[in-house]
Each structure stands twice: as C-alpha cells, then as structure tokens.
C-alpha positions in Angstrom: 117.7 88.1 109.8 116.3 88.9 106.5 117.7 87.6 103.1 116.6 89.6 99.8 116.6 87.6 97.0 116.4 89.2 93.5 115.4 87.5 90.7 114.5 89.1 87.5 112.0 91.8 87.9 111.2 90.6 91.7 112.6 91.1 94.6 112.0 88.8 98.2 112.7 90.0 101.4 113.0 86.2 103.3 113.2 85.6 106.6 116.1 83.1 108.0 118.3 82.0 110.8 121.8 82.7 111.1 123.6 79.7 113.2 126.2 81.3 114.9 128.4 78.5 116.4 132.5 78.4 117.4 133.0 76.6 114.3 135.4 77.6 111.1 132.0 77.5 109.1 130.0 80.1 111.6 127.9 81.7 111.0 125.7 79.7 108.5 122.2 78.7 107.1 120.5 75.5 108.0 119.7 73.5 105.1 116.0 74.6 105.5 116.9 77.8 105.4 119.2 77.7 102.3 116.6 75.0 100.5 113.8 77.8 101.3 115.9 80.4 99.7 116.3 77.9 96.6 112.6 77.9 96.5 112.0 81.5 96.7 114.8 82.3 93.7 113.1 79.2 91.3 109.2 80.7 92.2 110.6 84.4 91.0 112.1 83.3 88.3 109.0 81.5 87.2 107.0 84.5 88.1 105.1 82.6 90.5 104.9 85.5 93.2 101.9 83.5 95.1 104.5 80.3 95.8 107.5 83.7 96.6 105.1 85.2 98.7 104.6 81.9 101.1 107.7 82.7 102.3 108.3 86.7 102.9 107.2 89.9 100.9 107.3 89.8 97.4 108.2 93.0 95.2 108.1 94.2 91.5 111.6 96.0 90.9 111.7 98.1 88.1 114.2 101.2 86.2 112.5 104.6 85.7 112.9 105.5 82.3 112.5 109.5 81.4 109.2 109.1 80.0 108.3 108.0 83.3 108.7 111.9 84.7 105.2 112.5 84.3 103.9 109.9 86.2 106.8 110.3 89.3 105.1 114.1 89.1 101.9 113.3 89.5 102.1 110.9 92.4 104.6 113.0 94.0 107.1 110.7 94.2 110.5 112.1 94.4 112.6 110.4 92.6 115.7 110.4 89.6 115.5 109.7 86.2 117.3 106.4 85.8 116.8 105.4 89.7 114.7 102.4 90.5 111.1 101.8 92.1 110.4 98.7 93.8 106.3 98.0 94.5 105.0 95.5 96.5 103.1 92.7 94.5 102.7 89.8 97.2 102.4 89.5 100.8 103.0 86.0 102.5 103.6 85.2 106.0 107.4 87.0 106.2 
C-alpha cells in the first residue's frame, strides 16, 4: 500500500505494509514502517528531498495563483485558478 505524506511544500508517496491480523488493533504498521514514515515527514520538513526520496517519490506541491494563467496557457496545462500543481522533484527506490 502507499502512504502520502505531506509536509510543507512536499509531498511523498511511501511505500508500506499493512498487517492485517484477527486482532482488535488490525490492520496496522510495523514499527519499521511507521519509524520509515517518521523519517520521510522530518527529511520534508527539512527540505532534504535526497534523504525523502530514499524511500518513495518525492514531489513539490504548490497553489496556482492567477498570475500563474499565462504560464498554465502556455504549457497547455489545463488547470483552475486557485487549484494546485504537484511536480516531481526526487525519485528514490518507491
């Protein structure tokens, strides 16, 4: 399964295992998992996308103002005044 973790102006998509078990607490992370998603979060926050990226995709997530319409025209991109673009910035071993 895949975890996003946003952080700031960043965005992770990390990958984890759900344990799905017949106990009350099911389904849950393992500690790795959890501790890995601690990592990711303190790395973004940093701004450290190279230590992010070790553990999934890494992206830039940022609001499109209006004087932004001039660049969405020119590369075609259809999108709305106020909406949000994500762009990747990292790629790790996700």
């Amino acid at each position: 399964m895949t975890k996003i973790v946003h952080e700031s102006k960043y965005v992770a998509e990390v990958v984890v295992d759900l344990i799905d078990t017949d106990e009350r607490w099911s389904p849950y992370l393992s500690p790795e998992d959890a501790y890995k998603l601690d990592d990711v979060r303190k790395a973004l926050h940093e701004g450290d996308t190279d230590s992010a990226a070790r553990y999934g995709r890494v992206f830039r997530h940022s609001l499109l103002l209006p004087e932004d319409s001039k660049l969405l025209a020119e590369s075609q991109t259809i999108l709305h005044q106020g909406s949000c673009v994500t762009t990747r910035v990292s790629c790790g071993g996700g």
